[in-house]
N, C-alpha and C positions, 0 to 999 in steps of 0.2 A: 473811549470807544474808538476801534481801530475805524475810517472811512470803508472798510469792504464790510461789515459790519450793520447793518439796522435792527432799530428797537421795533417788533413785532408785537404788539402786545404783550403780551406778560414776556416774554422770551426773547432771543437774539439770535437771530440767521445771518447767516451773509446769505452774499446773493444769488451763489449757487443754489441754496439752500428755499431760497424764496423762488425762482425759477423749477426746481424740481416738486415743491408743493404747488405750486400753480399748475402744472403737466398731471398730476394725481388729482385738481378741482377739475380740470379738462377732462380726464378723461373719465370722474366720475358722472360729470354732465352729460357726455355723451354717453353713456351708459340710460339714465336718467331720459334722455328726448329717444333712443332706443326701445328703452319698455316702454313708454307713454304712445308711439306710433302702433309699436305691437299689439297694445290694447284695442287699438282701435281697429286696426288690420283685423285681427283675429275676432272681432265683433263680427263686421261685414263677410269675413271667406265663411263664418259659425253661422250666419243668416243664408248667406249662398248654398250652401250644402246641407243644409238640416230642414227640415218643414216646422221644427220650433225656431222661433226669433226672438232677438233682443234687441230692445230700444236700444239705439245706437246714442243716443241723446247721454244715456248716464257712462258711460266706456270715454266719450269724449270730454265730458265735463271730468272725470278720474285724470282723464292723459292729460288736460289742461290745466288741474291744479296739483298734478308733479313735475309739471315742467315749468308751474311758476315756481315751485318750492326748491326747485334745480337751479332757475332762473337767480332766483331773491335769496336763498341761506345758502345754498354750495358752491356756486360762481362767484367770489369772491377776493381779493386782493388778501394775499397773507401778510403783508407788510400793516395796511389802514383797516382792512375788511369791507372796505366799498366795494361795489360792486361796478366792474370797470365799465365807464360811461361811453357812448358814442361822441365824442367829440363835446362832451362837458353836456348834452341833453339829458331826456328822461330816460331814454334805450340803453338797452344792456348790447355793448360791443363784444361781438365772440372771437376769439383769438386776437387782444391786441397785445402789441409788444410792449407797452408801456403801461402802467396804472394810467388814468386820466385826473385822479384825485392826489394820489402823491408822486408820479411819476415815476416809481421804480420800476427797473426792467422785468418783466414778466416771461418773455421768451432769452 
């Protein structure tokens, strides 16, 4: 195996290859924390303008656990599958250049 080369799980990317799938988890995420804000937007402007209402309480707990499911299974390192750390903590780091777990370049 040539060094521009890494074993990906089952498969083999260079690292272009790992760079342009990490740009497709980015910008599925932010798609992802998009609708999960919208849910919540369009609860409250639906409450503002309507004389019916809806607990605001279940729209956030929705946008809360798709942003952890954005956060934990689609923000992810294509190289290890971790999910890139803050400086080796518990936190999910957003756009870093580096994995934190195996260091491959991510940008």
């Amino acid at each position: 195996m040539s060094t521009n080369k890494l074993l990906c799980g089952d498969k083999v990317m260079t690292k272009d290859e790992v760079i342009n799938e990490f740009e497709k988890r980015e910008r599925k995420l932010t798609v992802i924390f998009a609708v999960s804000f919208a849910i919540f937007g369009f609860t409250f402007l639906f409450n503002a303008i309507t004389d019916a209402y809806i607990n605001p309480t279940f729209p956030f707990l929705a946008g809360f656990a798709l942003m952890f499911y954005g956060l934990n299974k689609v923000y992810r390192c294509p190289a290890c599958n971790s999910a890139p750390r803050a400086l080796g903590r518990a936190g999910i780091q957003i756009s870093p250049k580096n994995c934190s777990n195996c260091g491959v370049k991510l940008r």
